[in-house]
Every structure is written in C-alpha cells, then in structure tokens.
LUMMARLUM-216154 format. One record per residue (C-alpha): residue in one letter; x, y, z. Coordinates in steps of 0.001 Angstrom, whole numbers, plus 500000, padded with zeros to 6 digits. Layout:
REM LUMMARLUM-216154
aXYZ/...
REM end
This chain:
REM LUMMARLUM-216154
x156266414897286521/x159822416044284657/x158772419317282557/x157740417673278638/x160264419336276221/x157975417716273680/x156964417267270041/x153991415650268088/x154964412954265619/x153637411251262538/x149972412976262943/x147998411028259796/x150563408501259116/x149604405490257416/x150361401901257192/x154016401287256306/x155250404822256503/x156498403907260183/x158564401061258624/x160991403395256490/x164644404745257336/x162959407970256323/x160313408114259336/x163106407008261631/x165477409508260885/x162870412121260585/x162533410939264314/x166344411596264977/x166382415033263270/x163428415819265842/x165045415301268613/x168432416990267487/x166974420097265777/x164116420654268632/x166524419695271787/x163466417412272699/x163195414591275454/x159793413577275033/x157787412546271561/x153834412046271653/x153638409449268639/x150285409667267062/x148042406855265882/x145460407941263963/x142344405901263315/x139073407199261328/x135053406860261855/x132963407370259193/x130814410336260203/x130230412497263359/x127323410151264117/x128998406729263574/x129426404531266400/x131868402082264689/x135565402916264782/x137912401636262144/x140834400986263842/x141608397847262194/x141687399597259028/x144110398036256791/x145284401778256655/x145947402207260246/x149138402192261038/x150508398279262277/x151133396758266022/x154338396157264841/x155572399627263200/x154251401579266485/x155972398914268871/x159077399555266143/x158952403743266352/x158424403331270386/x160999401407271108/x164200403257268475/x162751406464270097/x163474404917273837/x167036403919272424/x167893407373270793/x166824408860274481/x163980410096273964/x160705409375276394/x157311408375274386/x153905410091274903/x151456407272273351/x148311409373271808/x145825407203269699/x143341409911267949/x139698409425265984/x139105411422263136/x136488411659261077/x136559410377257389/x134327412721255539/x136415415635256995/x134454416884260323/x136206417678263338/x135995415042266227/x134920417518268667/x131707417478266788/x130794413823267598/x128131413361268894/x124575411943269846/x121068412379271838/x121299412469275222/x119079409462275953/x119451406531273866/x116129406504271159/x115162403474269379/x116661403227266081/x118790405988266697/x123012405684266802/x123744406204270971/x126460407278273133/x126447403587274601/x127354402548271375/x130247404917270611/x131890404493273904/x131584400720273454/x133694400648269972/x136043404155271842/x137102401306274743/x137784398771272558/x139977400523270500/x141997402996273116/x142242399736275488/x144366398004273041/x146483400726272509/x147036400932276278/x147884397436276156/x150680398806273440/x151826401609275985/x152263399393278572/x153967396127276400/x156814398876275485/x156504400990279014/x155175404403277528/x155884407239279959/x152017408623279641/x149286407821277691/x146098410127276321/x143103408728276818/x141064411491274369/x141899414513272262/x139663417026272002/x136280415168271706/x134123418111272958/x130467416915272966/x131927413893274845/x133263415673277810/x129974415590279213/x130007411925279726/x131071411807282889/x129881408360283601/x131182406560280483/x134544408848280719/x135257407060284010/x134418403725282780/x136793404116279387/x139586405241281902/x138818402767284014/x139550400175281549/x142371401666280325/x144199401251283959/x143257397778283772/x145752397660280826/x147951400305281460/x149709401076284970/x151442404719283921/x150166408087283693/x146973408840281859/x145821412069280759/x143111413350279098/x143879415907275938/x140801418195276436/x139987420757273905/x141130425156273961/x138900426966276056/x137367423515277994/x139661423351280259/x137845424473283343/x134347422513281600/x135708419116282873/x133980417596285713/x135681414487285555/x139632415658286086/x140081413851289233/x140177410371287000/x143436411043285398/x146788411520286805/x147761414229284579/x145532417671283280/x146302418512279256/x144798420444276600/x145576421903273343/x147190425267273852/x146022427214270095/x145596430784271859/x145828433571270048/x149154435462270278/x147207438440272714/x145406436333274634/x148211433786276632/x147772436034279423/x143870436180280387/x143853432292279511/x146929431095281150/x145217432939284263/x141988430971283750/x143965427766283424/x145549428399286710/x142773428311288684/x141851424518287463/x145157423466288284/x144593425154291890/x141745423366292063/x142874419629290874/x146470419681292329/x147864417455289255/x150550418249286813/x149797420103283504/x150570420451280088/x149814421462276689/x149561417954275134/x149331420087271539/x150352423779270801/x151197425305267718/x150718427880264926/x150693427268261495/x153532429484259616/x150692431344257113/x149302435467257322/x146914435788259841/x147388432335262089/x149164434298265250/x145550435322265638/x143512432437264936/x146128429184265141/x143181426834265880/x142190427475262169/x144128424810259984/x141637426099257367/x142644429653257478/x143818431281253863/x146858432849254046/x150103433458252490/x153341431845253605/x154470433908257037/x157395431881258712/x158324435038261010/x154257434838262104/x154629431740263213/x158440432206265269/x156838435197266929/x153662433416267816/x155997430767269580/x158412433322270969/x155356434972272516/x153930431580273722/x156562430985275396/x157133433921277182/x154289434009278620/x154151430433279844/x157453431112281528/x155728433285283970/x153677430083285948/x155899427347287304/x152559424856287222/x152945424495283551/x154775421222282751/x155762421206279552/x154682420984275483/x153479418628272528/x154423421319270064/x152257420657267039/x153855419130264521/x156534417080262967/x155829415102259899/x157251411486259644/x157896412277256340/x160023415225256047/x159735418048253082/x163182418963251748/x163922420967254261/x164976423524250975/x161333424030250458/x160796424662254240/x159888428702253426/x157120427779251404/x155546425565253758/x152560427061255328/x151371424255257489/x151857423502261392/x155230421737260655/x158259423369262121/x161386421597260445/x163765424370258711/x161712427341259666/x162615429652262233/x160508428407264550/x162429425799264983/x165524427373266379/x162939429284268900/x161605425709269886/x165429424999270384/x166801427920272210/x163543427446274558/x163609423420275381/x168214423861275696/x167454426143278449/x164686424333280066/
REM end
C-alpha cells in the first residue's frame, strides 16, 4: 500500500451540498493547500438512538447516489485517489461507539441481529458505489466500539461487502482498541483513529506496533486530528472540550504527531481530520476553533509534512 498523504472530506454533509462549485473547489483547495493524494469522502447517515436497529440511510437528507458518484469521480480527475467511508451517527447526539445491545437476543427487546441486518444493507450499497467508480479502499466501520465484539456478524458484514466490492477494505477501529480486535485478519488493511494526546504518541505508537507485528497488514490512521481550541493537545478526542481559540495548540499538536510517527516505517499514512465541504472565509480562519485546518497554521505543517513524504 502507497503511504496515504490523506484528508477527511465533507464529514456531515447533506443532500445537495455535494452538487455546488463551492464543495468542488473546496475539494481543489484541499488538495493544493494540504499537498494531498488521497481524500476519504464521508457519507454520513443517522439512527435514531444508541438502541435503534433501523438505519436511515435513505434519508431524504443523506447525501444522493449521484452527488457522491459526482465528488468521486472530479476528485479521480484532479489526481487525487478516493478513500470511500460511509459513517452512522446517532440523531439525538450520542456517540456511535455507544451502540449497543444485550448479548443474547430477548424477546421484545431491539438485538444485535437486527442492527447488523439494517448495518449490511446499508454499507453493502455503498460498496457497490466504491466499486461502480473504482475507490482505492473502502471502511467498512468507524469507531463502533460495543460492536467490535461481534466477531461473528463482523465477518459476515465484510463478507458481504467483498461480494460487492473487490479493493481494499479496512476497518476504522476506535483510539486505544486497537490491539482489542479479534477479527483483524478479515480486512486487508489495519486503521484507527489516531486522537492521542500530544505526550503520549510514544507509549501508544509502541503498543500499536506490536498489532501490526502480529497481523502483517498495512496501517494507518484512517482519522487524526486536534481541534485548534486551549486545552485540545491534551485531550483531542474531546470535540466537546471548552476552550478558547489556540491555532498554535493545534500546529504543535500536529508537528508533534508527526514527529513521532516518523520514527516507525509500518505506519502508512493519514485521514487528517477535517476539511469542510463548505469552506469558512478563510479570513475568519483564526477564530475557528473546530477540527478544520484550512488557513490555520496547521495547515502549512500538514503541507511541509505530506511535500516531503
């Protein structure tokens, strides 16, 4: 696998917003101001609750067929190589690590059977989408923690996704579960969502290692980021975190990252975390305290980094 110079695109876009010039040259800009050759475009879908088992993805406010087959193909013809990543989130504002159910079904009670039932329907058609417009990997998950114990169903989702997709597949496993996966072997690829804290790269990047030892597969962070606000070089996981505007927090959490990750040649690249389809004036980019890089000086760190990679 060529190293990912990678960044995460359009995270929460709706219907239509894929269709402007805006979102496409919001696209462009990515790839000239981050020196990117990959984009993981993100397709977000909801569920109602941690304990639903239906999954809306034919919301009419999910993005369309057509606009994703659109933003795929103009980012194959401006170069760039696309990371497909459909994502469930949850409508009343939970975290989707937190779905979850009993482990044995009980009558009248919402199951796992269920869930994974509506999960295959819904990633298997957007596999069919990856591999219509020849996607160079797709995620099969993001960081649905209390899932990752499924084994059994895990395998069976993935297994239906290779019926519709023949490229790589990995699985975008949550910070800190990276060595809790018993079911690696079914991918091609290893990912996970690289939000250490700015001390820690070191002990974790060493625990990291040893899963890769073990699997033999490529890896990379299929997220990483820090959001540019007081305080979120020590907790970047922490979207919620209160803090004042800090764009030099956020360069030096990134300059740090990536020293660090410099040091192990099994680390295969990035899906830095985040690029908005719909820019802010990039005048009002030092009072942005979100995960967004565009005008800060994070940005020209992300540069510098993936120009010399």
């Amino acid at each position: 696998m060529e190293f990912i110079k990678g960044v995460t695109f359009g995270y929460m876009s709706q219907r239509g917003e894929w269709e402007s010039q805006e979102a496409f040259e919001s696209l462009r800009l990515l790839q000239e101001r981050c020196a990117a050759t990959h984009v993981i475009l993100t397709v977000v879908v909801d569920q109602a609750t941690i304990h639903a088992t239906q999954i809306d993805w034919q919301s009419e406010t999910v993005l369309s067929d057509q606009e994703v087959r659109k933003m795929i193909v103009f980012a194959q013809e401006i170069g760039l190589k696309v990371i497909l990543k459909p994502m469930v989130n949850i409508a009343d504002g939970m975290w989707r690590a937190h779905i979850n159910f009993f482990d044995h079904d009980v009558p009248c009670e919402p199951k796992w059977s269920e869930w994974f039932s509506a999960y295959t329907e819904f990633i298997t058609h957007y596999a069919k989408i990856a591999e219509e417009t020849a996607c160079e990997l797709f995620v099969v998950g993001c960081e649905l923690v209390n899932s990752d114990r499924r084994e059994k169903e895990w395998r069976e989702v993935i297994s239906n996704v290779r019926n519709a997709y023949t490229g790589l597949i990995t699985y975008n496993c949550d910070k800190y579960q990276e060595d809790n996966l018993t079911w690696w072997d079914a991918v091609d690829v290893l990912s996970s969502s690289g939000y250490y804290p700015i001390d820690k790269w070191e002990q974790e990047l060493k625990r990291i290692e040893k899963v890769v030892e073990k699997e033999q597969k490529p890896f990379f962070f299929c997220e990483a980021g820090c959001a540019s606000r007081t305080g979120s070089k020590w907790l970047p996981n922490n979207w919620e975190l209160e803090g004042s505007v800090d764009l030099f927090e956020q360069k030096e959490w990134y300059d740090e990252m990536f020293r660090q990750t410099d040091k192990y040649e099994w680390i295969g690249g990035f899906g830095l975390w985040d690029w908005k389809a719909k820019l802010y004036p990039i005048r009002q980019s030092d009072a942005n305290q979100d995960y967004a890089v565009y005008g800060k000086p994070a940005e020209s760190t992300i540069q510098s980094y993936f120009k010399k990679k």
